[in-house]
VEXRO-77385 format. One record per residue (C-alpha): residue number from 1; residue in one letter; chain; x, y, z. Coordinates in nm, 2 decimals. Example, Ala and Ser with C-alpha at 12.3 -4.5 7.8 and 13.67 -1.06 7.14 Angstrom:
! residues 2
<r><n>1</n><res>A</res><chain>A</chain><px>1.23</px><py>-0.45</py><pz>0.78</pz></r>
<r><n>2</n><res>S</res><chain>A</chain><px>1.37</px><py>-0.11</py><pz>0.71</pz></r>
//
This chain:
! residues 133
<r><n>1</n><res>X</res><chain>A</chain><px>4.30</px><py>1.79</py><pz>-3.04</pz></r>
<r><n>2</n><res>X</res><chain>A</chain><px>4.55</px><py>1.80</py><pz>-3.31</pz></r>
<r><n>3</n><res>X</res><chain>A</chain><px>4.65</px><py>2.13</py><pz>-3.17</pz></r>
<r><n>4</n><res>X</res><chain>A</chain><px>4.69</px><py>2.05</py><pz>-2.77</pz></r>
<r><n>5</n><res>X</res><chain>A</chain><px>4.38</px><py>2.24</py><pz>-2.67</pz></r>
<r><n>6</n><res>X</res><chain>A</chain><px>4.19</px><py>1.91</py><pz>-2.56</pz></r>
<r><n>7</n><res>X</res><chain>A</chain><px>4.26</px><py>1.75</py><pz>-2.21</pz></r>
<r><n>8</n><res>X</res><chain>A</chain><px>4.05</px><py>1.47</py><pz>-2.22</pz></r>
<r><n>9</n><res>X</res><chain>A</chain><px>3.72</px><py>1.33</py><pz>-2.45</pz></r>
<r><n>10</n><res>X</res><chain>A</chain><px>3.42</px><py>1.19</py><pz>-2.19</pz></r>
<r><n>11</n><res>X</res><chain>A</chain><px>3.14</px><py>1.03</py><pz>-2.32</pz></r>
<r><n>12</n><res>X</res><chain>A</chain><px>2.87</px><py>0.81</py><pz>-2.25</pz></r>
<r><n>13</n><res>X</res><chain>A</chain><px>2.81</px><py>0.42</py><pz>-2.29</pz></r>
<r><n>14</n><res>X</res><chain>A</chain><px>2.48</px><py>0.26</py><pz>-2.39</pz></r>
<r><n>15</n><res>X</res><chain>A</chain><px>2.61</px><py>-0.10</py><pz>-2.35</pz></r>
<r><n>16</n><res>X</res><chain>A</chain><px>2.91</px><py>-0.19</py><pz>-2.21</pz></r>
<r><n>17</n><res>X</res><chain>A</chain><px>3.14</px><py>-0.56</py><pz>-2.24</pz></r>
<r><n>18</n><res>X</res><chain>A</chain><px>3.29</px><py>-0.75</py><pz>-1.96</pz></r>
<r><n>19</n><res>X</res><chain>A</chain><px>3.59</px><py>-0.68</py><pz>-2.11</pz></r>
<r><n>20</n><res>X</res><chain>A</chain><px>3.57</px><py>-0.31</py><pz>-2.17</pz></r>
<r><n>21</n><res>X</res><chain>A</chain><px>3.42</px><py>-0.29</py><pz>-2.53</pz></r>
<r><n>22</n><res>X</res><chain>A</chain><px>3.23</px><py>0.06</py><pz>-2.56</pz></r>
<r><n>23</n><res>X</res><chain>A</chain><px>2.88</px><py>0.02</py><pz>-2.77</pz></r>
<r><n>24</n><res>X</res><chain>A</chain><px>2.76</px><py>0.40</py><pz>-2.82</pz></r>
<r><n>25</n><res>X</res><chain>A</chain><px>2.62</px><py>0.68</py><pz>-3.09</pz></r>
<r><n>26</n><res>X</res><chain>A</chain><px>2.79</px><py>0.67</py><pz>-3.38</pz></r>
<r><n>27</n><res>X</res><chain>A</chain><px>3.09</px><py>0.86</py><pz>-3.40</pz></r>
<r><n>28</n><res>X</res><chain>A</chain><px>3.24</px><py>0.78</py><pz>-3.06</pz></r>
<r><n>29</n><res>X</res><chain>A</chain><px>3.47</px><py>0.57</py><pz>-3.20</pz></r>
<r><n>30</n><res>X</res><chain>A</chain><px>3.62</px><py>0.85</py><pz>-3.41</pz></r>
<r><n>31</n><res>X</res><chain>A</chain><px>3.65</px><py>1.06</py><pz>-3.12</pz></r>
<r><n>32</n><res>X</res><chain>A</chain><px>3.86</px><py>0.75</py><pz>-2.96</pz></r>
<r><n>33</n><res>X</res><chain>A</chain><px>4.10</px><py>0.71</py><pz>-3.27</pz></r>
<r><n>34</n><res>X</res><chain>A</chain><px>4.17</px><py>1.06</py><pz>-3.27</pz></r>
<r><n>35</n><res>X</res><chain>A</chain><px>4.21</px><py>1.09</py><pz>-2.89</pz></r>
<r><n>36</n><res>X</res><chain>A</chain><px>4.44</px><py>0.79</py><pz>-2.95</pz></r>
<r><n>37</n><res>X</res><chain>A</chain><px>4.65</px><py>0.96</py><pz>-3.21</pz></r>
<r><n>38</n><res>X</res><chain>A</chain><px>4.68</px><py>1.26</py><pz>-3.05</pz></r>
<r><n>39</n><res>X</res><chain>A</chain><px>4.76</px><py>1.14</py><pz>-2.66</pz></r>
<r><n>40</n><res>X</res><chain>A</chain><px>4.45</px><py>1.23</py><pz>-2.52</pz></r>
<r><n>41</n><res>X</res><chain>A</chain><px>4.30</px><py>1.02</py><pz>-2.25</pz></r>
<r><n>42</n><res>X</res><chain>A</chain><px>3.94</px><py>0.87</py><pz>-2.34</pz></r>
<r><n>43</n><res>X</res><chain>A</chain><px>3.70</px><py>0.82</py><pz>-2.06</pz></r>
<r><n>44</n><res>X</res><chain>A</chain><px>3.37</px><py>0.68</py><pz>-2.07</pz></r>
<r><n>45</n><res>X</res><chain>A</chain><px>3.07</px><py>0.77</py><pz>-1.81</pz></r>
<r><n>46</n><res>X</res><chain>A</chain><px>2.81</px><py>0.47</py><pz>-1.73</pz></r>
<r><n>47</n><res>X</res><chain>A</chain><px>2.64</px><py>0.30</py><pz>-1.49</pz></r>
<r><n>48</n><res>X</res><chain>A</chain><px>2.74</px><py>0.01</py><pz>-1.38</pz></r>
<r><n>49</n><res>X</res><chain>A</chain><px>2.38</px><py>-0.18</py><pz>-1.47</pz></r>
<r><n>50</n><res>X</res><chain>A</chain><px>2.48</px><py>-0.09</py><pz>-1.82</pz></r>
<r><n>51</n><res>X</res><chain>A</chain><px>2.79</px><py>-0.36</py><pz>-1.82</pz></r>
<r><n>52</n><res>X</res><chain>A</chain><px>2.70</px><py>-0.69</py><pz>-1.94</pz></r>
<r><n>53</n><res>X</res><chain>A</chain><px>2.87</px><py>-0.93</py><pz>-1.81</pz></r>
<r><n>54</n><res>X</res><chain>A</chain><px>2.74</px><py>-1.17</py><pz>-2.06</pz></r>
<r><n>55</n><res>X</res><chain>A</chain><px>2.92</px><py>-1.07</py><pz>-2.40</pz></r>
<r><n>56</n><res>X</res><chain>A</chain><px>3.33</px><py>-1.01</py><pz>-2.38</pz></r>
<r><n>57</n><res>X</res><chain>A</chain><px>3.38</px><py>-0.90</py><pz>-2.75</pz></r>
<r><n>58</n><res>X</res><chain>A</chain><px>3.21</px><py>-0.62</py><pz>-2.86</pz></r>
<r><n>59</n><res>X</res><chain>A</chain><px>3.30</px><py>-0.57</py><pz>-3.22</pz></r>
<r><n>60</n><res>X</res><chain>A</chain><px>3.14</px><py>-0.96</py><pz>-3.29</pz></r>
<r><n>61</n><res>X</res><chain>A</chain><px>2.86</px><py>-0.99</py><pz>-3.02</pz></r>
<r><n>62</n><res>X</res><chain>A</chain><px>2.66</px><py>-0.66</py><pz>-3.03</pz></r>
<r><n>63</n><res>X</res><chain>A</chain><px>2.40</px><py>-0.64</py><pz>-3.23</pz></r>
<r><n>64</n><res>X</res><chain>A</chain><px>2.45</px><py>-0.31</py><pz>-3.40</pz></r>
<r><n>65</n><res>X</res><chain>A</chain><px>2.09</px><py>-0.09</py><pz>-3.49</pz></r>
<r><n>66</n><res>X</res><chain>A</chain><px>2.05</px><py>0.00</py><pz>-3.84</pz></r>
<r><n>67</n><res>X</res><chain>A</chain><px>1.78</px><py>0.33</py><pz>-3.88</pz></r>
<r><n>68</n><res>X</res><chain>A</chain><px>1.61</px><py>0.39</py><pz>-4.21</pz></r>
<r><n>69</n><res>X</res><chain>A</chain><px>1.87</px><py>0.47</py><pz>-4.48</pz></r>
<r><n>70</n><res>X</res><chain>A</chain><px>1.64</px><py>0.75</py><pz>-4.63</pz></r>
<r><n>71</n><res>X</res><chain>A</chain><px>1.80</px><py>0.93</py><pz>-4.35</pz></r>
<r><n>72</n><res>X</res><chain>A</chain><px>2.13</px><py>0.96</py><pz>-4.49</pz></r>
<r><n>73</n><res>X</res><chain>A</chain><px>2.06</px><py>0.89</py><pz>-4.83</pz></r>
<r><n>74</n><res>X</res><chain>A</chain><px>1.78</px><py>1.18</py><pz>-4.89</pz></r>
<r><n>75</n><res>X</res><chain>A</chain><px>1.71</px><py>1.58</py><pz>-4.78</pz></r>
<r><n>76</n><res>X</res><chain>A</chain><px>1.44</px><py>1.75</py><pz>-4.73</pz></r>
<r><n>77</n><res>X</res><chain>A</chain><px>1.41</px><py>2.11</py><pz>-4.80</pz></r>
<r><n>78</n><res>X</res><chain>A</chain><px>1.18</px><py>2.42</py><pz>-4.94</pz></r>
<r><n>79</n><res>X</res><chain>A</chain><px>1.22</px><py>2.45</py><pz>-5.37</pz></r>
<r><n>80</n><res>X</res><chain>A</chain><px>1.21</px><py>2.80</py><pz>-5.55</pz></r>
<r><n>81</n><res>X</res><chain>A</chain><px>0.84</px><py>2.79</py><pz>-5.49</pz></r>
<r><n>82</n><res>X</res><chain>A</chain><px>0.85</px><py>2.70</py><pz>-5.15</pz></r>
<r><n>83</n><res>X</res><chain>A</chain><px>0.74</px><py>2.42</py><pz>-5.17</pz></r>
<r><n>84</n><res>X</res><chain>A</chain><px>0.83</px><py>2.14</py><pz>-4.91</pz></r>
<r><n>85</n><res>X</res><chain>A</chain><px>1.03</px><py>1.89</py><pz>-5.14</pz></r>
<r><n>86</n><res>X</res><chain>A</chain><px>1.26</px><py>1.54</py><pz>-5.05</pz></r>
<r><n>87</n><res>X</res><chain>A</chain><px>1.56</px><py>1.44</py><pz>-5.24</pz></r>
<r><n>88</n><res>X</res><chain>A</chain><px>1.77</px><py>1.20</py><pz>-5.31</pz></r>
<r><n>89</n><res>X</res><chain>A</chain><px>2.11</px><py>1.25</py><pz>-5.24</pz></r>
<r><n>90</n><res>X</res><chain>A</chain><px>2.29</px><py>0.90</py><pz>-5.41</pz></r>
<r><n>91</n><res>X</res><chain>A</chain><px>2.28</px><py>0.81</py><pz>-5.74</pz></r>
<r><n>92</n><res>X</res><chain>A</chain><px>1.94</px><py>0.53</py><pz>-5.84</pz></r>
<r><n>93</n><res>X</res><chain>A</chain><px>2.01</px><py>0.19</py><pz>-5.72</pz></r>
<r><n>94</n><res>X</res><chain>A</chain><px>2.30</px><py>0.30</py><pz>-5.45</pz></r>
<r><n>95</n><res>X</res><chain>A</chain><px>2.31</px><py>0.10</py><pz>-5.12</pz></r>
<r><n>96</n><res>X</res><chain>A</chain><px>2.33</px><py>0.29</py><pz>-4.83</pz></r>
<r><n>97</n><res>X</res><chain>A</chain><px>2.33</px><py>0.21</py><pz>-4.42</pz></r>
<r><n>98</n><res>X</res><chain>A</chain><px>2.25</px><py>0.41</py><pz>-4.17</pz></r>
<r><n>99</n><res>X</res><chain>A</chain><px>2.39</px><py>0.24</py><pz>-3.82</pz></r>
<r><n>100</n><res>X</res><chain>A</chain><px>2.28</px><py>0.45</py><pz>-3.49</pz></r>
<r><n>101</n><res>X</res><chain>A</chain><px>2.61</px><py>0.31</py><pz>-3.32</pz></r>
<r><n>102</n><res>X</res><chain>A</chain><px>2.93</px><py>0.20</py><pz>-3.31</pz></r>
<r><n>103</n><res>X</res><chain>A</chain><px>3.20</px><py>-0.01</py><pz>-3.12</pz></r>
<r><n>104</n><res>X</res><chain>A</chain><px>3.46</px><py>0.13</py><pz>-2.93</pz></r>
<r><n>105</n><res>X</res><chain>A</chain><px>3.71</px><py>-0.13</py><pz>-2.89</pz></r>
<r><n>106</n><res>X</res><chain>A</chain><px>3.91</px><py>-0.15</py><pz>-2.54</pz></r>
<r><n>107</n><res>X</res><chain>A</chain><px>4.22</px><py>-0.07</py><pz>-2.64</pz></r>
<r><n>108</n><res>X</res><chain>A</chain><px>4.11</px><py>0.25</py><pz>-2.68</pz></r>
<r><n>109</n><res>X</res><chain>A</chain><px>3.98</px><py>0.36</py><pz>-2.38</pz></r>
<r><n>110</n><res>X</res><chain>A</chain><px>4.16</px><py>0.49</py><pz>-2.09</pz></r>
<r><n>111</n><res>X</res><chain>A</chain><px>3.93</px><py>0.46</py><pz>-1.82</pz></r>
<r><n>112</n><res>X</res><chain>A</chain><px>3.54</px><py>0.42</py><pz>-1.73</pz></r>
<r><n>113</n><res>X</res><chain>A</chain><px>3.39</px><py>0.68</py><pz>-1.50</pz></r>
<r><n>114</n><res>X</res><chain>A</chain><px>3.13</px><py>0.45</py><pz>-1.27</pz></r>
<r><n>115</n><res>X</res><chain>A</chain><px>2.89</px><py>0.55</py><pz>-0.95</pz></r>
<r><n>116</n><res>X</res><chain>A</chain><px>3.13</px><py>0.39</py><pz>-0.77</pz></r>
<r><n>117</n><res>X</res><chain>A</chain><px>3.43</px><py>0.50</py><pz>-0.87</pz></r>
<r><n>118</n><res>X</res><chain>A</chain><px>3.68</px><py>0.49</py><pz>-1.21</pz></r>
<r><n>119</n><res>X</res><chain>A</chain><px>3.79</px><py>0.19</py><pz>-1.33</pz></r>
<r><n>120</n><res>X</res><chain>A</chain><px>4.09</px><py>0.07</py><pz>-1.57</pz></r>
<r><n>121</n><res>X</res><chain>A</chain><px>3.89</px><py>-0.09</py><pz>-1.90</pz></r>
<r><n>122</n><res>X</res><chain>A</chain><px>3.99</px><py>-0.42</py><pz>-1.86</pz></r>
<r><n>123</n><res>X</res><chain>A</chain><px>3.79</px><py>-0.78</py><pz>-1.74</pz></r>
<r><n>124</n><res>X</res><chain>A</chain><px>3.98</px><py>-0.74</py><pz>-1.37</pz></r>
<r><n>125</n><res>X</res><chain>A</chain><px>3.86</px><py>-0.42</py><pz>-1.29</pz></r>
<r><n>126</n><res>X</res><chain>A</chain><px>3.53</px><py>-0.48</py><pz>-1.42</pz></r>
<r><n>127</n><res>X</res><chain>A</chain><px>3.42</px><py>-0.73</py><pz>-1.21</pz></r>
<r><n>128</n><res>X</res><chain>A</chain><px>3.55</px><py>-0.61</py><pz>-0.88</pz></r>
<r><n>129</n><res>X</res><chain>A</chain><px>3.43</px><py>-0.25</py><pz>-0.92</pz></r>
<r><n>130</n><res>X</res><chain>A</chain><px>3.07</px><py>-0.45</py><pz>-1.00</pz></r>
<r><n>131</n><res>X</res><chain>A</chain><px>3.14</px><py>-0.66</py><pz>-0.65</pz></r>
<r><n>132</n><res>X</res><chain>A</chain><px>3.16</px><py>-0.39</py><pz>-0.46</pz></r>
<r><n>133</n><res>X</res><chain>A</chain><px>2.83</px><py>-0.32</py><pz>-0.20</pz></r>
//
């Protein structure tokens, strides 16, 4: 991105806000920030049954799945003897989170790519592109 050979980022949405809010795998809202700094456009793909209508503020209101820590906290791989063998990777008594997504806040995205259509992330459009037969 950094050096002008991205056009555009395009991912997916698992939940969506009334306002615009992006909930998705974790590390889509790194991919926004840096689209952001470097003047790409960010889009996001969803259906529109994936919108709900009923929270507006993404960062506060959706719940945010937390997997087993030991997934990011330990490895698992063959010893000198080949033998199957799991780690720890952080020192004893080290907390550690493991959330399977993130938040992409509005003001970040630049469009949301719908079955009927593409949409500006923003309330307005939102609710008329869901009105539509």
């Amino acid at each position: 991105m950094s050096q002008g050979l991205v056009d555009l980022c395009l991912v997916g949405s698992d939940r969506t806000t009334a306002s615009g809010d992006v909930c998705n795998k974790i590390g889509t809202y790194l991919q926004a920030l840096a689209a952001f700094d470097n003047n790409v456009p960010f889009y996001v793909a969803l259906p529109i049954s994936s919108i709900d209508f009923s929270i507006h503020d993404g960062l506060n209101d959706i719940p945010i799945e937390q997997r087993d820590a030991s997934e990011v906290s330990t490895i698992t791989g063959l010893t000198k003897e080949g033998l199957l063998e799991t780690v720890k990777l952080v020192p004893k008594g080290s907390s550690t989170v493991n959330y399977a997504f993130d938040i992409t806040p509005v003001r970040l995205v630049t469009g949301l790519i719908t079955e009927k259509g593409i949409c500006l992330a923003n309330r307005e459009s939102l609710k008329k592109l869901s009105s539509q037969g």
